[in-house]
C-alpha positions in Angstrom: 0.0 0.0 0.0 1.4 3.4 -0.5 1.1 6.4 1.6 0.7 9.8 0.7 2.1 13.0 3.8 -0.1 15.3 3.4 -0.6 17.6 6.7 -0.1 15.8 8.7 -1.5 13.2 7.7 -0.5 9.5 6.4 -3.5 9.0 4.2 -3.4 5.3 2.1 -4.0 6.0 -1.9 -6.4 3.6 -3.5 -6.5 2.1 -7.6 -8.9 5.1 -9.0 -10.1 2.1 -11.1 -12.2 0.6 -7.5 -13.8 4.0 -6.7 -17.0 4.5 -7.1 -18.6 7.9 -8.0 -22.1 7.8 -8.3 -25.2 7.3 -6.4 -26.3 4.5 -8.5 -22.9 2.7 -8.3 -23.0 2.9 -4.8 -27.0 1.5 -4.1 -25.9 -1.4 -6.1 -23.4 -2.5 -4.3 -25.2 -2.2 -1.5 -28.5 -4.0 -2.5 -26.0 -7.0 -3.6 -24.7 -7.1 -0.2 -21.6 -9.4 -1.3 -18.9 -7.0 -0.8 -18.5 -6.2 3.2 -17.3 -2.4 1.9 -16.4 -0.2 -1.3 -14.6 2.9 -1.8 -16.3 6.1 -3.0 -16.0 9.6 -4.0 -16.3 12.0 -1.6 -17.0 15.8 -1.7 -15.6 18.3 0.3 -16.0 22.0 1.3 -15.0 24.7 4.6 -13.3 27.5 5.4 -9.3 27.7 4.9 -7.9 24.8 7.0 -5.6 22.1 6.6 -7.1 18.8 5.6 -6.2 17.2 9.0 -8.0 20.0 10.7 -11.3 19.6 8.3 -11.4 15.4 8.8 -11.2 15.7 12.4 -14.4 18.3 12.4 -15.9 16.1 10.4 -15.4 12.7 12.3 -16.8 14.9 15.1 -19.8 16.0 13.3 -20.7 12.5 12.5 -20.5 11.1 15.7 -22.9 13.9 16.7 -25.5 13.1 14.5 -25.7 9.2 15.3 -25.8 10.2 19.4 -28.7 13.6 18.5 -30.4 10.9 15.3 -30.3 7.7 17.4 -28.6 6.1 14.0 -25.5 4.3 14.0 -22.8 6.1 11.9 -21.2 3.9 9.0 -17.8 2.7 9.8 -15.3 4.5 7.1 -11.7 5.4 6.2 -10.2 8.7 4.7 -7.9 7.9 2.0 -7.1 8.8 -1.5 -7.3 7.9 -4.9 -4.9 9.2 -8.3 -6.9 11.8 -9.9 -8.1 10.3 -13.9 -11.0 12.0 -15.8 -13.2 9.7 -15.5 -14.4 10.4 -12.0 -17.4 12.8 -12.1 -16.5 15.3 -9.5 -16.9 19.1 -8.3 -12.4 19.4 -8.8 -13.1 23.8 -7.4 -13.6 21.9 -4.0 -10.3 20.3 -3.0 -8.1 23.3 -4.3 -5.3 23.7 -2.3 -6.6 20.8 0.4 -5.9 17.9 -1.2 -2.5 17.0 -2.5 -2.5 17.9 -6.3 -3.0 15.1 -8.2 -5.2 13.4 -6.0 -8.9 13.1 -5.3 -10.2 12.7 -1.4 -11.9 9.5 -0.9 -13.7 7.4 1.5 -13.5 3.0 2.3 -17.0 2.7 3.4 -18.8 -0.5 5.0 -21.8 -1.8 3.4 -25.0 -1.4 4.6 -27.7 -4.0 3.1 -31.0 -1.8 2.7 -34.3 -3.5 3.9 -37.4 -3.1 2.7 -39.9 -3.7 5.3 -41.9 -1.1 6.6 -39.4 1.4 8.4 -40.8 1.9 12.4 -42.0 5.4 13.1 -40.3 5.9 16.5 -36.7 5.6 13.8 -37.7 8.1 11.9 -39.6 10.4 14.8 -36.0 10.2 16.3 -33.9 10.6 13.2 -36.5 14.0 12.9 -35.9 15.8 16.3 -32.0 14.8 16.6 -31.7 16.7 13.1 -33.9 19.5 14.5 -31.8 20.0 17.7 -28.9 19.8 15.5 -29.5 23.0 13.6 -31.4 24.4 16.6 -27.3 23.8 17.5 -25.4 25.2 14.7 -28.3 27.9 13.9 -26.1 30.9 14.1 -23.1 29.9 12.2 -24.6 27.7 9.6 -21.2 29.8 7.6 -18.9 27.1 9.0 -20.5 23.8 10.0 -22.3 21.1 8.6 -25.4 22.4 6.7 -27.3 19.3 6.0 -28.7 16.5 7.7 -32.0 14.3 5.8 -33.6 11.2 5.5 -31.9 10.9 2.5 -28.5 10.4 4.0 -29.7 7.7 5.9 -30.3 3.9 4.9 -32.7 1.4 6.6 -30.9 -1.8 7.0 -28.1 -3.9 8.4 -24.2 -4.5 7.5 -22.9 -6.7 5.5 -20.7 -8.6 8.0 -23.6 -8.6 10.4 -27.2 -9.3 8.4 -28.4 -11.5 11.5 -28.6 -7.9 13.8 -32.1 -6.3 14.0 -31.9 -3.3 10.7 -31.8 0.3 11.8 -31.0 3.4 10.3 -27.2 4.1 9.1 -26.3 7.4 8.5 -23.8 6.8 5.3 -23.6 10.3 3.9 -20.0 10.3 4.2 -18.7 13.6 3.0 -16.7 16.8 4.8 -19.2 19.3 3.7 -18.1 21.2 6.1 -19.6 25.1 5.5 -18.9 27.7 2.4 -15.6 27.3 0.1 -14.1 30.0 -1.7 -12.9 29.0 -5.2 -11.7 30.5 -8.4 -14.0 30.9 -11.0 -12.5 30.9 -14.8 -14.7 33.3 -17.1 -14.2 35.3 -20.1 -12.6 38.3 -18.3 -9.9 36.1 -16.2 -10.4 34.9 -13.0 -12.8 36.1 -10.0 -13.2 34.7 -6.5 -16.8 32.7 -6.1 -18.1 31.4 -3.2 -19.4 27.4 -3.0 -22.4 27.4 -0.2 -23.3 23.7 1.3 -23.4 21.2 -1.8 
């Protein structure tokens, strides 16, 4: 495995040809349930820091949703991936975070979705832990983590553990992390844009 220094950090660099970059790609693996995790694109945005600083917010941010949403978080892994034009991504948002050359990534466990009727109590949680959650970041919605849905949760179980009772995952993996600065390119040279919560 090789290793890319970068901040501080020691971050493992993955074949671009196993990463996944699209919400498709990723439901089916997930609804095959054969592969215990996959590695996937992973967007990123937040006010000038280093890298190390941003993940460590975000790993924080995560664990606060599952303990406010009642959901488990999905168990992941920062690493990277050789950037190659054929992963679809938003390149404005990792200027001058990520190494050059490379694209921010995530190893993600897989989480089987079920189908049977999701219990109301789950999602009467999910709802007030994401209401207390902005109630929480309310007045500087500038520089934290903008977005929390049922979308970004799935209804099921892991891979490696299909026998546990399902219950909501929270696999919305990304460091959104507030508004980005970015150059934009237009006709008249270059001009500083701002990227709000994507």
């Amino acid at each position: 495995m090789i290793y890319v220094r970068h901040h501080g950090l020691d971050l493992p660099v993955y074949p671009s040809d196993d990463v996944l970059y699209k919400k498709a790609q990723y439901e089916e693996v997930a609804s095959a349930g054969e592969k215990p995790n996959f590695v996937r694109v992973v967007r990123t945005s937040g006010r000038k820091e280093s890298l190390k600083t941003r993940l460590q917010r975000a790993d924080q941010v995560f664990e606060h949703i599952g303990e406010l949403c009642a959901v488990g978080v999905v168990e992941y892994t920062w690493v990277l991936c050789e950037d190659t034009p054929k992963i679809e991504t938003d390149r404005r948002l990792i200027e001058n975070i990520v190494p050059d050359g490379f694209l921010l990534v995530s190893e993600v466990e897989t989480i089987i979705p079920i189908t049977e009727p999701i219990p109301p109590e789950s999602i009467e949680a999910f709802t007030a832990g994401a209401d207390q959650f902005f109630s929480e970041v309310a007045h500087n919605l500038d520089d934290e983590y903008g977005d929390i849905n049922l979308e970004q949760v799935v209804f099921g179980v892991k891979v490696t553990a299909p026998q546990e009772p399902p219950k909501f995952w929270y696999v919305d993996i990304e460091p959104r992390m507030g508004r980005q600065e970015f150059t934009m390119d237009t006709s008249l040279g270059f001009k500083n844009a701002t990227e709000i919560y994507l």
